[in-house]
C-alpha positions as CSV (number, residue, x, y, z in Angstrom):
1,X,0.0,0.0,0.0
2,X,0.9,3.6,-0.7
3,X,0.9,6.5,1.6
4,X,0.3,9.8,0.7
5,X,3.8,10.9,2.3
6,X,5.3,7.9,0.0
7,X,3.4,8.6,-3.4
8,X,4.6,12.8,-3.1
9,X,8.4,11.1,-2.7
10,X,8.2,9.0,-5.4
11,X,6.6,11.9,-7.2
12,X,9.7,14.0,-6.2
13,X,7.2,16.8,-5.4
14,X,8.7,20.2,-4.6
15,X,9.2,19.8,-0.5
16,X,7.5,23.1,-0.2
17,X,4.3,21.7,-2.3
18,X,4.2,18.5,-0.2
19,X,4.7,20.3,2.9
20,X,1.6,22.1,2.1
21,X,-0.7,19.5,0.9
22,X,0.6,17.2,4.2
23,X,-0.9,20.1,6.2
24,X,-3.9,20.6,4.5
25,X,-4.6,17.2,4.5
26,X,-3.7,16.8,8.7
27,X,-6.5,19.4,8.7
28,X,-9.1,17.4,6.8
29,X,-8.6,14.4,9.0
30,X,-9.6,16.6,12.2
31,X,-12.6,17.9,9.7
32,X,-13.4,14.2,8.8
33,X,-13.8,13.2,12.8
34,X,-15.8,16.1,13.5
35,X,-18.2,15.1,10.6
36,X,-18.3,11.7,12.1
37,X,-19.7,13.0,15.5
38,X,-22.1,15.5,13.8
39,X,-24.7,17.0,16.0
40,X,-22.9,14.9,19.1
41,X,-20.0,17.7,18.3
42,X,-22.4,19.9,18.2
43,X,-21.0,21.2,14.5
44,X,-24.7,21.6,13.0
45,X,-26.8,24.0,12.2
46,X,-26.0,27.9,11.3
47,X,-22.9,29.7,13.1
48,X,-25.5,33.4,13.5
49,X,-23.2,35.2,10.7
50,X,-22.8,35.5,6.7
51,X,-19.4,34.9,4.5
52,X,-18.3,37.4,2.3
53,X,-20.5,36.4,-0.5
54,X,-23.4,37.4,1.9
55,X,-24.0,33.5,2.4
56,X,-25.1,31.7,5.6
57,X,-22.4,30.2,7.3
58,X,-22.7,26.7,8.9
59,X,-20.9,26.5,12.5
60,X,-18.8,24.1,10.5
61,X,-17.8,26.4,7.6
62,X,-16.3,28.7,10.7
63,X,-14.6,25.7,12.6
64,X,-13.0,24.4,9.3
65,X,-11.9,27.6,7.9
66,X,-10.3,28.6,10.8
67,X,-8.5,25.1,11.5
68,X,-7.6,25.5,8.3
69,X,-6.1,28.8,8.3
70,X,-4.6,28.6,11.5
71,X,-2.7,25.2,10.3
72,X,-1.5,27.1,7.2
73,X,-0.4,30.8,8.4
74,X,2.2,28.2,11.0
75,X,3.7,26.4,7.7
76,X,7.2,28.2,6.9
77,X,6.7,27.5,2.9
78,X,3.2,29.6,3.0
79,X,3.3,32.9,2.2
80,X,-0.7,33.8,1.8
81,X,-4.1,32.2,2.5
82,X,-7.2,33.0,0.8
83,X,-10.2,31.8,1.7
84,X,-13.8,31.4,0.6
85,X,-14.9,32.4,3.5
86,X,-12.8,35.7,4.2
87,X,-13.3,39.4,2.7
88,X,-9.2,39.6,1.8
89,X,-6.5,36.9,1.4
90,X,-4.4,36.4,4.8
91,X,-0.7,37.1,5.2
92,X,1.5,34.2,6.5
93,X,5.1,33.9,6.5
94,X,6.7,36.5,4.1
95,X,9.7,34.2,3.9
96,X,7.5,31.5,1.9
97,X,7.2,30.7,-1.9
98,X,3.7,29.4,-2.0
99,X,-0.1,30.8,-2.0
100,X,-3.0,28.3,-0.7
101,X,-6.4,29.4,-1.7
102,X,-9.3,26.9,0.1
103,X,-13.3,26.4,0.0
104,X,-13.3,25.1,3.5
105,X,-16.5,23.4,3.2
106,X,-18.0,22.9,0.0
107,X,-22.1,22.1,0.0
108,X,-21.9,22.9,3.6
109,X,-25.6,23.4,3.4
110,X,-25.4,19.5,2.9
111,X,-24.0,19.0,6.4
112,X,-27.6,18.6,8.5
113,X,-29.2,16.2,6.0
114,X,-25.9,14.1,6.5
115,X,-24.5,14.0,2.8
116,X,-21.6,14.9,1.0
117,X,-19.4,17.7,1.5
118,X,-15.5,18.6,1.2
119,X,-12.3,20.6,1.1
120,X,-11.3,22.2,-1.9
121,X,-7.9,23.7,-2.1
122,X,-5.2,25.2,-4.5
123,X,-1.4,25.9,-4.6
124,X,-0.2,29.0,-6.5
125,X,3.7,30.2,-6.6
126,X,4.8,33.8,-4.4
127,X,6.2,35.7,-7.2
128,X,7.8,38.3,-4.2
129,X,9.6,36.4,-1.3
130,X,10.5,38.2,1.7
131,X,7.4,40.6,1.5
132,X,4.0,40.4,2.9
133,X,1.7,39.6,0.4
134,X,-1.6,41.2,-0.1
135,X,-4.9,40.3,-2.3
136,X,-3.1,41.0,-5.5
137,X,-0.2,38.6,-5.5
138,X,-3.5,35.5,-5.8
139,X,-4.7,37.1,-8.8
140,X,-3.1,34.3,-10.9
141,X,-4.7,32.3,-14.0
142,X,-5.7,28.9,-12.5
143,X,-2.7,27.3,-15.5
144,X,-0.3,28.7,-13.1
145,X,-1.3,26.3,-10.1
146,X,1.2,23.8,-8.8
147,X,-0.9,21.6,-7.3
148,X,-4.6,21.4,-6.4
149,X,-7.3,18.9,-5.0
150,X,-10.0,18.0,-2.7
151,X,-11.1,16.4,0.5
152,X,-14.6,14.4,-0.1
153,X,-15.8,13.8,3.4
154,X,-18.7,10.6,2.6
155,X,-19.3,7.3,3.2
156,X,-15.2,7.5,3.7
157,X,-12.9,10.0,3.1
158,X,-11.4,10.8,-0.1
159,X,-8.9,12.6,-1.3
160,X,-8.3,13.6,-4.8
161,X,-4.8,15.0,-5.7
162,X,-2.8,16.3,-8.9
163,X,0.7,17.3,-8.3
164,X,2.0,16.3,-12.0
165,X,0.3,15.7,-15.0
166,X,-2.4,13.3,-13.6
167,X,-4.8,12.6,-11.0
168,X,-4.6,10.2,-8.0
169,X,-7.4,9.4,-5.2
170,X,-6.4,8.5,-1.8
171,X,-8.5,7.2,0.8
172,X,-8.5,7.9,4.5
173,X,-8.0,4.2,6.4
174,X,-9.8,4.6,10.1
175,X,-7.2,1.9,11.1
176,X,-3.7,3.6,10.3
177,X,-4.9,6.8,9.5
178,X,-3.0,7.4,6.7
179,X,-4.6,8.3,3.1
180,X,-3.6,4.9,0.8
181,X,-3.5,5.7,-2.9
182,X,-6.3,3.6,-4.5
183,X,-6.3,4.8,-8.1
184,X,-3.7,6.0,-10.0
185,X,-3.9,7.8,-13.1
186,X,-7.8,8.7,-13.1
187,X,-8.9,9.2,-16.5
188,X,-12.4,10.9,-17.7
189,X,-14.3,9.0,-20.8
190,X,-14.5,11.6,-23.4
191,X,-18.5,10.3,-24.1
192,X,-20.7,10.3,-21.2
193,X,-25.1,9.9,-21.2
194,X,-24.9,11.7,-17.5
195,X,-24.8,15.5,-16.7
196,X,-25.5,17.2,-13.6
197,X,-27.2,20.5,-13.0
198,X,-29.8,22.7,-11.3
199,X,-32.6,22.5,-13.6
200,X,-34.5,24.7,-11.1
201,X,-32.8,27.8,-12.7
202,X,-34.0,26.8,-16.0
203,X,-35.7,30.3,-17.0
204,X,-32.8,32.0,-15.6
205,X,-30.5,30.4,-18.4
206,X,-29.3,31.5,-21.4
207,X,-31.0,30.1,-25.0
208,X,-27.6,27.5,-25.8
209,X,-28.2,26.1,-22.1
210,X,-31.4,26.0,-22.5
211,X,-31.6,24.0,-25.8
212,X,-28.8,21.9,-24.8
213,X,-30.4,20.6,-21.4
214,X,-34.0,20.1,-23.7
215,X,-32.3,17.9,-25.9
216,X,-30.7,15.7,-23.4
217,X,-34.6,15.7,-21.2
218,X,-35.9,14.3,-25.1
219,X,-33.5,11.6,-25.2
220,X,-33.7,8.6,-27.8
221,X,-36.7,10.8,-29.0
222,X,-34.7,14.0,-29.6
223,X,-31.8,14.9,-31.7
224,X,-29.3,13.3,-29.7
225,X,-30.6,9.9,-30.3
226,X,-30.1,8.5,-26.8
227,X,-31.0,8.6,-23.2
228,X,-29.0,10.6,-20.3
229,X,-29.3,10.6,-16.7
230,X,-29.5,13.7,-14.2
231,X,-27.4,13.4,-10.8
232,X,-27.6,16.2,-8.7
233,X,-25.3,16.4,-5.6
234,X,-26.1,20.0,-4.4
235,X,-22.2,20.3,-3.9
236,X,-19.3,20.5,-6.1
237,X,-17.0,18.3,-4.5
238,X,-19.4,16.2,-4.7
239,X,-20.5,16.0,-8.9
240,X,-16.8,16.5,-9.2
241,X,-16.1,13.0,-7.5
242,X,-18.4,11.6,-9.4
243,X,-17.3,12.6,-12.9
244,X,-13.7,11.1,-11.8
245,X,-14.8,8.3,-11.0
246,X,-17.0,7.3,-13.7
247,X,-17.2,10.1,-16.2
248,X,-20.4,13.5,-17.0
249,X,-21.0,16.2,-17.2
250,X,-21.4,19.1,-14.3
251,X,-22.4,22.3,-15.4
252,X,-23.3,26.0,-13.2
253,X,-24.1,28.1,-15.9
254,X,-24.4,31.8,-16.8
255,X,-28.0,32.8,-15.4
256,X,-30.1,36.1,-15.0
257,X,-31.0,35.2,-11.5
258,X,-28.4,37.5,-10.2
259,X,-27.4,39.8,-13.0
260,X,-24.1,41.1,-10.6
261,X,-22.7,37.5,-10.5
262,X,-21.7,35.8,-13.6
263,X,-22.1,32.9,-12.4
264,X,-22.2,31.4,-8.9
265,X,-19.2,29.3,-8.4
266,X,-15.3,31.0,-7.6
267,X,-13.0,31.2,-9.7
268,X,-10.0,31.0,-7.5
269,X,-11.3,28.3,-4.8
270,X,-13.9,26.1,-7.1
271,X,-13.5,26.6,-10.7
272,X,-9.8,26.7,-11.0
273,X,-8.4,23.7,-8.7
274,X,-11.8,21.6,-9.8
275,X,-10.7,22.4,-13.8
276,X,-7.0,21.0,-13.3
277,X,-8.0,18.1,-11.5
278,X,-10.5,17.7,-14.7
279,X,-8.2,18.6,-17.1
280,X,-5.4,16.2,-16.5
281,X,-8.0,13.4,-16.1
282,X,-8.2,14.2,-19.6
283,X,-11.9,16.0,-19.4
284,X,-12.7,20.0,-20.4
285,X,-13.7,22.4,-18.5
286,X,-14.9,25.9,-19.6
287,X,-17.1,28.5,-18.9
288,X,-19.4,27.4,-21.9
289,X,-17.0,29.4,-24.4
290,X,-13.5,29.8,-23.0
291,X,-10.9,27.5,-21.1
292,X,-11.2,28.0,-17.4
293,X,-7.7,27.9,-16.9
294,X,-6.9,30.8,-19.0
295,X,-9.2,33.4,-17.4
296,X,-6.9,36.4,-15.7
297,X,-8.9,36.9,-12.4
298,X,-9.8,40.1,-11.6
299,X,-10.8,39.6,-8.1
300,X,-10.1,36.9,-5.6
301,X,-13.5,36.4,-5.4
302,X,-14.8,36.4,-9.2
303,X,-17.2,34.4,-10.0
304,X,-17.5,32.2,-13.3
305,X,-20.0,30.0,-15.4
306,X,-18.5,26.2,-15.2
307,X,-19.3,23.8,-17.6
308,X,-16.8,20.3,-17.2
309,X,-16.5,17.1,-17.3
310,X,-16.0,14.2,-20.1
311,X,-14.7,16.2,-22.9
312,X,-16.9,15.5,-26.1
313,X,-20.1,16.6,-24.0
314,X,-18.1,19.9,-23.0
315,X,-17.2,20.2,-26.4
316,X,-21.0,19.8,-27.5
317,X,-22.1,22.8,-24.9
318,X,-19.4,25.0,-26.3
319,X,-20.6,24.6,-29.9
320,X,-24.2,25.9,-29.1
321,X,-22.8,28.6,-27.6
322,X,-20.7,29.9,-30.2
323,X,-23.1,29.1,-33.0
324,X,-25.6,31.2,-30.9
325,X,-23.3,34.0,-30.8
326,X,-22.5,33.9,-34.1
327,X,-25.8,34.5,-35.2
């Protein structure tokens, strides 16, 4: 069996990147047992305040950002934090050469109805050693990442992980205590008959969305010619998982809901890490038109569309949108 700590060796991972991801993923483990208790932690229900985006915070979205933050801002090799959950990125150690950016608790709202959730995190290079970095220095396309991944807290806890130019998925064993590599080299199907998405926002969408997710609904009686399935997770991590493990497609697209946001999911904590790990599973991932991990950021909050998943049905999405535009 491999260990996490064995597979980054073998990997000869920058020390600085595994020295990160070892403490990020010493974090999840704590998040993992306090999962496990639930309400006998007393870890459920809403924490009385709202996150930057103006979004209700669970009493775990607090706990696990600030384990996480407080683990990070002590390693040497971490210059910056950003999180999710804060107004402005957090200075660490000036000294360090690496930015983490985190979603502490994705589909947190999943938490009291005892289903999925998990850690999303991201590694970004500190272009200006020996100074204290500021909101600014994160502001980096999600291309230049050096490593990214996420903790799925479920039925056990998973951890997905790409340091090179593939993905691997560890899982948490209760006995040892020690993530063990159980796949190596994840790879997406390029063809897939299963897509995730909120249909619920369907009159919010724009008319490519909407003519793409009414010709999957008519199935062998439509234009595609056969029949697709609709999972719906409610977070992420969780579609994400899914997609890696057995291929679709997961899709938050533009909508008119909220004409401020472009989209609901971040950029910098979501989209970006979520698109790598997609990407070099050898899936797409766009924002229905353009590659996600080409978008500058502009903010390190921005939010984006996010279409991704197996690559021909990302593909498809991105055709209707252009010939629409084209028009």
């Amino acid at each position: 069996m491999t260990t996490l700590a064995q597979y980054l060796k073998a990997q000869k991972t920058d020390s600085a990147v595994s020295d990160v991801i070892t403490t990020v993923t010493e974090v999840g483990k704590t998040i993992s047992q306090l999962l496990r208790k639930g309400a006998l932690a007393d870890i459920l229900g809403e924490a009385g305040n709202q996150n930057v985006q103006g979004e209700e915070q669970k009493k775990l979205d607090v706990l696990a950002n600030d384990l996480l933050l407080d683990a990070l801002a002590q390693n040497k090799h971490c210059a910056g934090v950003a999180s999710e959950e804060l107004d402005d990125a957090t200075p660490a150690n000036a000294d360090g050469n690496l930015l983490v950016l985190f979603d502490p608790l994705d589909g947190s709202s999943n938490i009291d109805i005892n289903m999925a959730v998990g850690t999303i995190f991201s590694i970004l290079p500190y272009q200006r050693q020996g100074q204290t970095s500021e909101n600014s220095d994160f502001l980096q396309a999600g291309n230049a990442q050096l490593a990214a991944g996420y903790l799925l807290y479920g039925t056990s806890t998973m951890l997905a992980l790409t340091v090179v130019d593939n993905v691997v998925m560890f899982s948490l064993d209760p006995d040892s205590n020690d993530y063990i590599l159980v796949k190596d080299n994840v790879q997406i199907d390029a063809d897939t008959s299963e897509y995730a998405i909120n249909s619920s926002n369907y009159r919010y969408w724009r008319a490519p969305m909407q003519q793409y997710i009414d010709e999957l609904v008519a199935g062998d009686t439509g234009v595609r010619g056969r029949d697709f399935n609709m999972r719906w997770v409610a977070a992420m991590v969780g579609d994400v998982h899914r997609i890696l493990c057995r291929g679709g497609l997961f899709t938050y697209p533009f909508d008119t809901k909220y004409p401020n946001k472009a989209g609901k999911l971040r950029l910098m904590y979501e989209a970006n890490p979520m698109s790598l790990l997609i990407e070099r599973a050898g899936g797409s991932a766009t924002d229905a038109t353009h590659r996600i991990l080409d978008i500058a950021p502009t903010d390190i909050h921005q939010r984006v569309p996010v279409v991704l998943g197996s690559k021909n049905e990302v593909d498809y999405v991105k055709d209707l949108h252009l010939k629409h535009d084209n028009k």
